[in-house]
C-alpha positions as CSV (number, residue, x, y, z in Angstrom):
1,X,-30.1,-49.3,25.7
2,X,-30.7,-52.7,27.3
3,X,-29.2,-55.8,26.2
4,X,-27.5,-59.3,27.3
5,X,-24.5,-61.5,27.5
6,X,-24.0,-65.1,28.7
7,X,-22.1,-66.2,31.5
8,X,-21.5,-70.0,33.9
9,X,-22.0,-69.2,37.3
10,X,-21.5,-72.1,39.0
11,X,-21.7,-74.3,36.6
12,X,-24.9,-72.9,35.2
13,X,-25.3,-71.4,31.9
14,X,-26.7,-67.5,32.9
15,X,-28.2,-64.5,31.3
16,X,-27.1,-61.7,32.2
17,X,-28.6,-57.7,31.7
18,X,-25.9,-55.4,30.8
19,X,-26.7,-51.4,30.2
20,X,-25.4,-49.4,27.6
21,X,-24.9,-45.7,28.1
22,X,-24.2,-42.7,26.1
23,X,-22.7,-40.0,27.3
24,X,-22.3,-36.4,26.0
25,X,-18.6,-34.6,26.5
26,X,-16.1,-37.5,27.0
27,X,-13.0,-36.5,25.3
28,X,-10.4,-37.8,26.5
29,X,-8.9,-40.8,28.7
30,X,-9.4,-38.3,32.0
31,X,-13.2,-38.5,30.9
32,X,-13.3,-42.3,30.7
33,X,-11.6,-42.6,34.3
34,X,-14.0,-40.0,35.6
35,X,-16.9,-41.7,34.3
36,X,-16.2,-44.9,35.8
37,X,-15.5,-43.8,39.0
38,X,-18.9,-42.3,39.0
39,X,-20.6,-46.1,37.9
40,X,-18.4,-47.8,40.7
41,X,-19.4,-45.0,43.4
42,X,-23.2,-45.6,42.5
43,X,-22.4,-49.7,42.3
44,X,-23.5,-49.8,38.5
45,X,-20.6,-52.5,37.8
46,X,-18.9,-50.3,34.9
47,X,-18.0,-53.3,31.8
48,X,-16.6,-51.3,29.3
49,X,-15.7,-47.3,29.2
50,X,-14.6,-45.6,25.6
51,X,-15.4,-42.0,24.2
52,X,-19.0,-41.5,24.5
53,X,-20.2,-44.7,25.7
54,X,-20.9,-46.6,29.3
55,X,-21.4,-50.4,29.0
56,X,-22.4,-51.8,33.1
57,X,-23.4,-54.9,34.2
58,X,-26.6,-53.6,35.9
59,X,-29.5,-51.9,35.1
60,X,-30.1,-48.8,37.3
61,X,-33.2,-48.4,38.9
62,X,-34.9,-44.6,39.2
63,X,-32.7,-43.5,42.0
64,X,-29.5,-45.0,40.4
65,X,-30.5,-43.7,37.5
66,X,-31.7,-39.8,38.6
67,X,-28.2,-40.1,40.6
68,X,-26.1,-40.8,37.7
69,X,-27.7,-38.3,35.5
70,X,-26.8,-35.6,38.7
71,X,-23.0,-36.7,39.4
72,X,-22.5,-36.7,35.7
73,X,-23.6,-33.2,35.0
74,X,-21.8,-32.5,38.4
75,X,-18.5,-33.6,36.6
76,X,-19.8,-31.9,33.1
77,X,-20.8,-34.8,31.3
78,X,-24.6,-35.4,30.3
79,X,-26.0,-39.0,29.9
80,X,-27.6,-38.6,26.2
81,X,-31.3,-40.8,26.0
82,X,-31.9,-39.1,22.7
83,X,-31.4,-41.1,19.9
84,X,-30.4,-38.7,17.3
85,X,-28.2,-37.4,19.9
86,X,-27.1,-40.7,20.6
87,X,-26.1,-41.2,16.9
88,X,-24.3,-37.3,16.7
89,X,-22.4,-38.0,20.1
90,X,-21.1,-41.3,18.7
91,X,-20.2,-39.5,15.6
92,X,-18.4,-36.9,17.9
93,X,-16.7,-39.5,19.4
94,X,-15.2,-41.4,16.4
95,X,-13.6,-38.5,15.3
96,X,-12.2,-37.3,17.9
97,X,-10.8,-40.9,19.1
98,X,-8.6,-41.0,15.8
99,X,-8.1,-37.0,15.6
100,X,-6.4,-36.6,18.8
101,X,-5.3,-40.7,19.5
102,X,-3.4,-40.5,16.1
103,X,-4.0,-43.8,15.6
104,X,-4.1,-43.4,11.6
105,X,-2.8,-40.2,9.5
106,X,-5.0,-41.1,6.8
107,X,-8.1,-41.6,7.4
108,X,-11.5,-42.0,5.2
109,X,-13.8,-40.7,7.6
110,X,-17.3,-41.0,5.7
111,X,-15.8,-44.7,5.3
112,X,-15.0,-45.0,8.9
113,X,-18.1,-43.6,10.2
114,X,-20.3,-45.2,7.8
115,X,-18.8,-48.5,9.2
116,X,-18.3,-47.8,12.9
117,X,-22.2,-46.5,12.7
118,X,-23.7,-48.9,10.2
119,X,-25.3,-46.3,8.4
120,X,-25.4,-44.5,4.9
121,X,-22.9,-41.7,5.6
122,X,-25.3,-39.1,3.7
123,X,-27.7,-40.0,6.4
124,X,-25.0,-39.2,8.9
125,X,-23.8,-35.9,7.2
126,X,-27.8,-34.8,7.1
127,X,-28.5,-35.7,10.5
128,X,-24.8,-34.5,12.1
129,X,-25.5,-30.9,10.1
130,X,-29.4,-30.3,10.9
131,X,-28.4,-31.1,14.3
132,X,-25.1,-28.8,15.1
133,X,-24.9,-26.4,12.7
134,X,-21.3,-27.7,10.9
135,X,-20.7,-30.5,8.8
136,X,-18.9,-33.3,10.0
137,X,-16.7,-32.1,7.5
138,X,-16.1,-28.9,9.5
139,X,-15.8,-30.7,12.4
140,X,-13.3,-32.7,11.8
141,X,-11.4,-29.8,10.7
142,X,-11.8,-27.8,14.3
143,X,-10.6,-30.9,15.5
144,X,-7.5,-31.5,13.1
145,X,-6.8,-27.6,14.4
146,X,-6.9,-28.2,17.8
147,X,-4.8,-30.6,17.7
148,X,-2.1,-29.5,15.6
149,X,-2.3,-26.7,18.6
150,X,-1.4,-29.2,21.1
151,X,1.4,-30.8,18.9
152,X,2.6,-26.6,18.3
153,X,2.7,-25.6,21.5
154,X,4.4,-29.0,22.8
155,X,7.5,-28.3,20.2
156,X,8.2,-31.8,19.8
157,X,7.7,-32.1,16.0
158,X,8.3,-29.8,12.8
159,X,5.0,-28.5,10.7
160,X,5.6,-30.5,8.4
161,X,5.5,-33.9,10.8
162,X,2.2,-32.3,12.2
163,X,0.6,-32.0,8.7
164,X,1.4,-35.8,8.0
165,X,0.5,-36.8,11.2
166,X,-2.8,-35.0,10.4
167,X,-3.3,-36.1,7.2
168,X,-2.9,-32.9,5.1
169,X,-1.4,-33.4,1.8
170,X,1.1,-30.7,2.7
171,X,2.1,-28.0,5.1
172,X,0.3,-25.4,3.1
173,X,-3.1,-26.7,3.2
174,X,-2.8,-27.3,7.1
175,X,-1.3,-23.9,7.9
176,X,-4.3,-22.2,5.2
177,X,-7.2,-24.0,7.6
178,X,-4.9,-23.1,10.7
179,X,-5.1,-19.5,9.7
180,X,-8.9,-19.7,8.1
181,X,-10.0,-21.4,12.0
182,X,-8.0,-19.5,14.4
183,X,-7.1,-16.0,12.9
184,X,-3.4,-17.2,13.2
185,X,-0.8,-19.0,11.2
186,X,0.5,-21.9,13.0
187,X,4.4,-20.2,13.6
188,X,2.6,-17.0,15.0
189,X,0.2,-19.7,17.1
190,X,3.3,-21.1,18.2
191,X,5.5,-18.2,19.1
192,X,2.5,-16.5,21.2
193,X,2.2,-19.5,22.8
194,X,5.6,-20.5,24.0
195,X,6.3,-16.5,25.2
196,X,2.7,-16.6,27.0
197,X,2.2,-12.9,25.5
198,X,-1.0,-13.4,26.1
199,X,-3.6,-16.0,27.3
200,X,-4.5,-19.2,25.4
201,X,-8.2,-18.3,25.5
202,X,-7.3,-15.2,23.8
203,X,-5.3,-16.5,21.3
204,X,-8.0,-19.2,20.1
205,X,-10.8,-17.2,21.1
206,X,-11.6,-17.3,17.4
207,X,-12.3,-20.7,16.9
């Protein structure tokens, strides 16, 4: 998506074309660095990199372009041009911004994503669930799992620190969806982990 900003280049007022970008599988701040070392290798001036979005200063032309879409896929990322796909990746990345950021423990996510979308959420929630198969509901809760599997397996904090952290009302509601998701209660999770009885891909290979 095309649009513009104003700048003074020598004294001049300017206009100036920046390029807006969505891109499918950016999780986590190793994703943001890796997709801007791809815009600066193809000269695309990269403005502004978060979860799911690209924001350069130029517009790439058809080779810039057909290149971009080829290093990202190289890296296992996949520029989005979809706009339902646009609006589900977004939603993708909202979640897992404050899921696995912690930035809040409590968090009202059909308030959050109605905001940060500018949409009805029930639009969202129709769209999100014809489109993937879950609710965003359900999502959220993979990702609330995984990362109470992280904080487990890093044995920094007690369950019940994870559970707040998460925003479960208590340690029994996260260690029910814990067991529900992954076929494991968290201590079990935890133990298997820390002896490395067996491989992390088989111990979350129901998720």
């Amino acid at each position: 998506m095309q649009s513009s900003y104003y700048t003074r280049k020598n004294g001049y007022l300017c206009i100036c074309l920046i390029m807006k970008l969505s891109v499918k599988n950016m999780v986590c701040p190793r994703c943001i660095t890796a997709v801007e070392k791809i815009l600066e290798d193809l000269h695309l001036n990269p403005l502004n990199i978060q979860l799911g979005e690209a924001v350069t200063g130029i517009q790439p032309d058809e080779n810039q372009m057909a290149a971009l879409k080829q290093k990202l896929k190289d890296a296992g990322f996949e520029l989005i041009e979809d706009n339902k796909a646009q609006i589900i990746e977004k939603i993708k990345a909202v979640i897992v911004e404050k899921v696995h950021h912690l930035a809040e423990s409590h968090i009202v996510f059909s308030e959050l994503l109605s905001r940060e979308l500018n949409r009805d959420y029930s639009a969202l929630s129709k769209l999100f669930s014809a489109n993937e198969g879950i609710t965003i509901e359900q999502f959220i809760i993979l990702q609330k799992i995984e990362k109470a599997k992280e904080l487990l397996l890093y044995n920094e904090l007690t369950l019940s620190e994870i559970a707040y952290m998460l925003g479960y009302s208590s340690v029994a509601h996260l260690s029910a969806q814990f067991r529900k998701t992954t076929g494991f209660t968290p201590t079990a999770f935890k133990k298997q982990g820390k002896n490395m009885r067996q491989p992390l891909d088989s111990i979350t290979k129901k998720v």
